[in-house]
N, C-alpha and C positions, 0 to 999 in steps of 0.2 A: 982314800976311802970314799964309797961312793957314797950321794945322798941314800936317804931313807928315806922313800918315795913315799909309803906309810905318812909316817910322821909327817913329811913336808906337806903333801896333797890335803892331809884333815886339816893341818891349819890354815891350809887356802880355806878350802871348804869350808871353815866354820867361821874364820871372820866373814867369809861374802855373804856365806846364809845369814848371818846376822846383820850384813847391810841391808842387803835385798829384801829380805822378809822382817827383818827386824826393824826396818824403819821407823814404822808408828812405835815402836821401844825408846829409839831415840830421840824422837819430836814430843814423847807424852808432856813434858812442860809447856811447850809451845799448844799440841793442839787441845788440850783440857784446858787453856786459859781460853780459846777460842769456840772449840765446839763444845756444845751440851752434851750431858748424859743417854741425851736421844738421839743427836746427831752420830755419836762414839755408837751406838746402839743398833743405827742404823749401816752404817760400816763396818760392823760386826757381821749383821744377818746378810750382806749382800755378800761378803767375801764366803760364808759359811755353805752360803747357795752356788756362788760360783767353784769353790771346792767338790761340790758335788758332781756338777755340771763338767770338772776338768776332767774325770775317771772316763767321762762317755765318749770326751772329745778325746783323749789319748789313748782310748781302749788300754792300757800298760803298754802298748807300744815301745815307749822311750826302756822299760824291760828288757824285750825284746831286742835292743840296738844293744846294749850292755852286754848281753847273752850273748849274740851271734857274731859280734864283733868279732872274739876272740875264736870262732870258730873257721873266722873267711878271711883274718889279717895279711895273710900272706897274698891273698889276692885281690892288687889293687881295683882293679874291676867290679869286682865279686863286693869289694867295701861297697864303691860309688853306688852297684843297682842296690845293696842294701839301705842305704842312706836314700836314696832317693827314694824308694818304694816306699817307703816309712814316712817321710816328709809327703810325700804327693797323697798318701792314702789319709795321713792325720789331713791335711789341707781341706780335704774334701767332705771327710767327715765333719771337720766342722763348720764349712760353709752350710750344708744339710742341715745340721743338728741345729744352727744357729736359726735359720729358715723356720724349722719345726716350731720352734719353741716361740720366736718371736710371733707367730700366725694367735700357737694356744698357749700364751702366756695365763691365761684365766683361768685356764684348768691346770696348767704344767707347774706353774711357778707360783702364780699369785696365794694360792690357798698356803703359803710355807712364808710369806711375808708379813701376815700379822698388819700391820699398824702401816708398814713402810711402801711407799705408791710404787710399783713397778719404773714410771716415768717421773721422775730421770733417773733414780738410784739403779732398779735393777739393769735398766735400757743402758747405763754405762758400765756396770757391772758385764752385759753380753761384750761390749766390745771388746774390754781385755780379756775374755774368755777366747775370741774367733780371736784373736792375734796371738796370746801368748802363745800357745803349743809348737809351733815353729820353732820359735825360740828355744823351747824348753829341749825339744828333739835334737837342736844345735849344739847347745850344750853338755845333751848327753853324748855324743858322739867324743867330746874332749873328755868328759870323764873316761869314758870307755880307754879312751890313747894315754889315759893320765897326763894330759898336757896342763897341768894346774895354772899355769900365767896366763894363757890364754882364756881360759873362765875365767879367769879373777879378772883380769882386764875388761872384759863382755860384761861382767855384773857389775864392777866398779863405776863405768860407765853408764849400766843400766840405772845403778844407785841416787848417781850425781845429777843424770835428768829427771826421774822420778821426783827427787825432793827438790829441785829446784822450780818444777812444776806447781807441788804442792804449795811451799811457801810463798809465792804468787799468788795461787787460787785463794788458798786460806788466810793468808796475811794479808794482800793486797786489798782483793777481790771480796774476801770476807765473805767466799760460798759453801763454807760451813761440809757439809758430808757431801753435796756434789763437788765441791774443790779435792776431797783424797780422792773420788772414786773418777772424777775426770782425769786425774792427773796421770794414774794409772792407766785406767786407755788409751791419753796419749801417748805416754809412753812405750806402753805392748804396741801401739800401731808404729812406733818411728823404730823400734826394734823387730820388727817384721820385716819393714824392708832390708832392715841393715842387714839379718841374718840372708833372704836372698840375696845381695851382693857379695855379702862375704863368703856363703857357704855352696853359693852356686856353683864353683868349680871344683867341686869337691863332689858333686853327687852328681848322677844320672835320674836327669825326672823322667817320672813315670813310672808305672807299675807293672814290678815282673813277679808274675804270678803263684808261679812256686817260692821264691821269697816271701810274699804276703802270708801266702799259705803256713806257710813254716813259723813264720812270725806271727803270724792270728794263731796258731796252732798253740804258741809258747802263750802267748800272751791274755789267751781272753779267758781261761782257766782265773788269770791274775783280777779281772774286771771286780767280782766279788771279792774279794780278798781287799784290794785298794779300795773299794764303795767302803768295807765294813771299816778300815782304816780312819777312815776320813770320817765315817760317824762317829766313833770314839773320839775323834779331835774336836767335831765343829758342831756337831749336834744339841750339844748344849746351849749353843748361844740359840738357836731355833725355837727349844724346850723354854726358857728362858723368857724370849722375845713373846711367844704363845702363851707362859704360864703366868708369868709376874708382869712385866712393860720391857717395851723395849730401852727404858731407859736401865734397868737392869740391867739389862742386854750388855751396854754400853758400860755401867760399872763392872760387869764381870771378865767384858771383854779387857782391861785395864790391869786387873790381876793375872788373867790368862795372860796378858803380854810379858809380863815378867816371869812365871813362870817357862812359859814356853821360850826361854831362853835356853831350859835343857835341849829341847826337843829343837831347836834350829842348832846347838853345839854338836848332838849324836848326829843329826843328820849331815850335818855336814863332814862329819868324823866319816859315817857311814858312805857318804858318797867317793872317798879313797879308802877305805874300807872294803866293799865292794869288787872292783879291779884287782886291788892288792889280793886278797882274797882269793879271785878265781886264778889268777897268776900262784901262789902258793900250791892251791889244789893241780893245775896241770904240772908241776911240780914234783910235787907228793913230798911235800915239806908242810906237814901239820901243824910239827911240834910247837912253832911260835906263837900261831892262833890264840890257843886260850887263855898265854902268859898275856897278848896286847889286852885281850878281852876282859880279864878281870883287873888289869891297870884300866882303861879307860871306863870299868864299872864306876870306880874308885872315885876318878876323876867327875863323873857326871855326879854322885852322889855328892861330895863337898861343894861341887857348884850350886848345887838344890840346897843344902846345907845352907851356906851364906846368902844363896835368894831368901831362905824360909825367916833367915833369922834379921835379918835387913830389909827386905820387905816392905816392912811397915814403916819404917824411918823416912825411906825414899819414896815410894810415895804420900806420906803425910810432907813432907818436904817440897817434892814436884809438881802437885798438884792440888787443886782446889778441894775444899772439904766434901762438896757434892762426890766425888771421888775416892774419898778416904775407906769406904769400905771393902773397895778391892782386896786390901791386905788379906785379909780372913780366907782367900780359896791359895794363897800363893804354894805355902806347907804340902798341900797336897797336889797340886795342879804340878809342882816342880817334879815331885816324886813321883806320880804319874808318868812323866815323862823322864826318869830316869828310867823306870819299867820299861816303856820303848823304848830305848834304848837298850836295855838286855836284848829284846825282843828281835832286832836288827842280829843280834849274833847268833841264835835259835832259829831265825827262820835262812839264815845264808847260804846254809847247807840244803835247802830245802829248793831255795829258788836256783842251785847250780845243778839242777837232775835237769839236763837237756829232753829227759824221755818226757817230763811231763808230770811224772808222777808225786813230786813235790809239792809242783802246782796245783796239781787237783784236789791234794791233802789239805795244805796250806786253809784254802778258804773255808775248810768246814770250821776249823780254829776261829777264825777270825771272826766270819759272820756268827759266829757263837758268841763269841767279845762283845758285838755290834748289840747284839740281840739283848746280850744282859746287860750292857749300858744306856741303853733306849729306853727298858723295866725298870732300872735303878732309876734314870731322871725322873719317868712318871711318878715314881715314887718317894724319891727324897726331896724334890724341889718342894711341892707344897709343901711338906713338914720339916725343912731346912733353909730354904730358898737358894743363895748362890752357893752357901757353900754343900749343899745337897748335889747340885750338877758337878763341884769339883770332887766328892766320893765318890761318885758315878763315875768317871774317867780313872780315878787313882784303882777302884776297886778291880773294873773291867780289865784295865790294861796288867793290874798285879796275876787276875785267872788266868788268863791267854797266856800272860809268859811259866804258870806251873806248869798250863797244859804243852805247851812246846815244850818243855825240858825234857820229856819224856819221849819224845816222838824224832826230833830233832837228828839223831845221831842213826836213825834207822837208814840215812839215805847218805849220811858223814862219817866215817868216826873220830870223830873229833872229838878231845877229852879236855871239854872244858868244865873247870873247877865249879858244876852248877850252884851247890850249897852257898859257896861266897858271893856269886853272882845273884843268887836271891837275895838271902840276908845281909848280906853290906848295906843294901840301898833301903832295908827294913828298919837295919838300928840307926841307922840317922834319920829316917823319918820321923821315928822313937825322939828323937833328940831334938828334931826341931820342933816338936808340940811344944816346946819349953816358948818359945814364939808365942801361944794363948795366955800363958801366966798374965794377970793384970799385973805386972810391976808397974810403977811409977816409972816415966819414960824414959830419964837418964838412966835409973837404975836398970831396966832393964837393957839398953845397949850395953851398959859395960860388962851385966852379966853372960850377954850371949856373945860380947866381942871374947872376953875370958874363956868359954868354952867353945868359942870355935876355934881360938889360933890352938888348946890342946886338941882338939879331935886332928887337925891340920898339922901340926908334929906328931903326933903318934901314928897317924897317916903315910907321912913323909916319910917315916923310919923305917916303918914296915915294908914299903915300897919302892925305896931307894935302891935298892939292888937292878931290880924291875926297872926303874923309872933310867938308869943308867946305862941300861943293856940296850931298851927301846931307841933312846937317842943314840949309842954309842954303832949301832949294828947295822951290821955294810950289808946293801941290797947288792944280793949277786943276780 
């Protein structure tokens, strides 16, 4: 029986997204005894800004190599000028883009930093910006091949000097928000070269022009669609930083880190998800689709479940009290990101229309998203404060996924179970407000350890069929 490349690939994918991105999850004891709520604040708004800044330097590109891959596999050449065109035109664009911006930092950047000096924060923020993308293009070229060891090893690695960096900068050094944000630069620059030695003989540099074309064709459709993305995730800490302090900023940023534990799981789920996916449709093997889809709904919902309901235990435990109020956005910020994560399986069909016309749907949805969660934060922050900006994400990301359920299968038809794929992730949302009850502190662990392990067997039961097929099912 062979593996289950499915299966196997997500759980690359979602342990390394959780190293890689999830670092500051794992250091939160170490760096909350070291950095203030301003410093956390400020690390917040620099990463929130360079998220915005990665859409411009990637145009979706790295898209585009996932898409066409499977269109040109057969022909090793035809791979190499695709890879290369891709790499050589992102390179360039970000040397440009980087130019641009460091000239009009005063007008381009600085009005969105609030409090925080451009120099050093945002000035090392630019360099892992002009370095990462390479990387990022490298690595999607092994998604594309589904070669999962091989990323996992490239991030593993990336992981290992990342935090070895950091705990130097911050432990040693005691440079507070310049020690995360230099560490990361260095890092994306010594992983820039690694990626040309390694992936140098794998591509032809330069740029050939009907590929561009073809790939700017697919991809810049995507440009709005990933900007509104990315507002829905990081825009609150900006709203935040501007509306209340940036040392908010930095408490909310704390809660968001644990939440968005969903949101580096689906994505990581989603990056063999993906592959798998358009392998299925040239196919024309549908029918497993929707069964993986509303298991791994499932799945993302109890993990938010146990964040919502633990939460608060672990960080009043890990961190300092200046910190303790993170807990309060976790509830919603998780579930939010279980919605994206529906969201990944409504628009999949959408981003496989070679002609285009996915793409071009796609962002009216999104930037609608974008648009009402921009109105929400103006709006709830001041008469909520943090946890204002976390309904603002849980609200936006719950419309966009109604509005794609509807549209979704005009360009698929794929028959997935939408009803359970909404409401699943509704009634345990429902269930972890039980999380705000003021119990007394043991009492309430033991109340919610009690009704998570039943929601977690009744779960189990219902899903065990599902959950044995999934593991059990030979990839032909």
């Amino acid at each position: 029986m062979k593996r289950n490349k499915l299966l196997h690939n997500s759980g690359i994918y979602s342990v390394i997204s959780l190293l890689q991105k999830g670092i500051n999850f794992f250091l939160i004891p170490i760096l909350t005894a070291y950095l203030t709520t301003f410093d956390y604040g400020v690390v917040a708004v620099v990463f929130s800004i360079n998220a915005f800044l990665n859409v411009f330097y990637l145009l979706s590109l790295n898209g585009s190599l996932d898409r066409f891959y499977y269109e040109y596999k057969n022909d090793e050449e035809l791979v190499k000028k695709l890879f290369g065109t891709i790499v050589t035109f992102v390179f360039l664009t970000s040397v440009f883009l980087s130019v641009i911006i460091l000239i009009g930092h005063k007008w381009i950047i600085d009005p969105f930093l609030g409090n925080v000096d451009f120099s050093p924060y945002m000035l090392l923020g630019m360099i892992s910006i002009l370095f990462n993308p390479i990387f990022t293009i490298f690595q999607s070229t092994l998604q594309a091949r589904q070669e999962g060891k091989i990323f996992a090893k490239n991030n593993i690695i990336f992981f290992f000097a990342n935090i070895t960096f950091l705990l130097i900068s911050v432990l040693v050094f005691n440079l507070g928000a310049k020690g995360v944000l230099g560490s990361l630069a260095l890092t994306n620059f010594i992983f820039f070269i690694y990626t040309l030695f390694n992936f140098g003989k794998e591509i032809q540099f330069g740029i050939n022009l009907p590929i561009l074309k073809a790939s700017l064709k697919y991809s810049l459709p995507l440009v709005p669609h990933s900007l509104s993305g990315v507002i829905t995730n990081v825009i609150d800490k900006l709203f935040i930083n501007n509306l209340m302090s940036t040392s908010f900023a930095g408490i909310y940023n704390i809660g968001n880190t644990f939440g968005s534990i969903v949101l580096l799981i689906a994505s990581g789920v989603n990056q063999a998800f993906v592959p798998w996916f358009n392998e299925q449709i040239k196919k024309e093997k549908y029918n497993e689709i929707p069964q993986k889809a509303k298991l791994l709904i499932m799945l993302y919902s109890i993990i938010a479940l146990g964040l919502s309901f633990f939460g608060k235990e672990i960080i009043y435990f890990a961190t300092p009290e200046t910190y303790h109020q993170a807990w309060e956005v976790i509830p919603f910020i998780a579930y939010a990101f279980v919605f994206h994560g529906v969201y990944y399986f409504f628009s999949a069909p959408m981003f496989y229309d070679i002609s285009g016309r996915g793409n071009r749907l796609l962002p009216f949805f999104t930037i609608s998203a974008a648009t009402l969660n921009i109105a929400l934060n103006l709006f709830l922050i001041p008469k909520y404060g943090i946890i204002g900006a976390a309904l603002a994400t849980l609200i936006s990301k719950f419309i966009l996924v109604i509005s794609l359920s509807f549209v979704y299968n005009k360009f698929l038809k794929i028959k997935y179970e939408k009803l359970s794929m909404i409401f699943i992730p509704l009634i345990c949302l429902v269930i972890s407000l039980i999380s705000y009850y003021p119990f007394k502190f043991y009492n309430g662990l033991i109340i919610k350890t009690i009704v998570f392990i039943i929601i977690l067997s009744v779960s189990s039961w219902f899903l065990k069929r599902d959950l044995k097929r999934l593991i059990r099912q030979e990839t032909t």
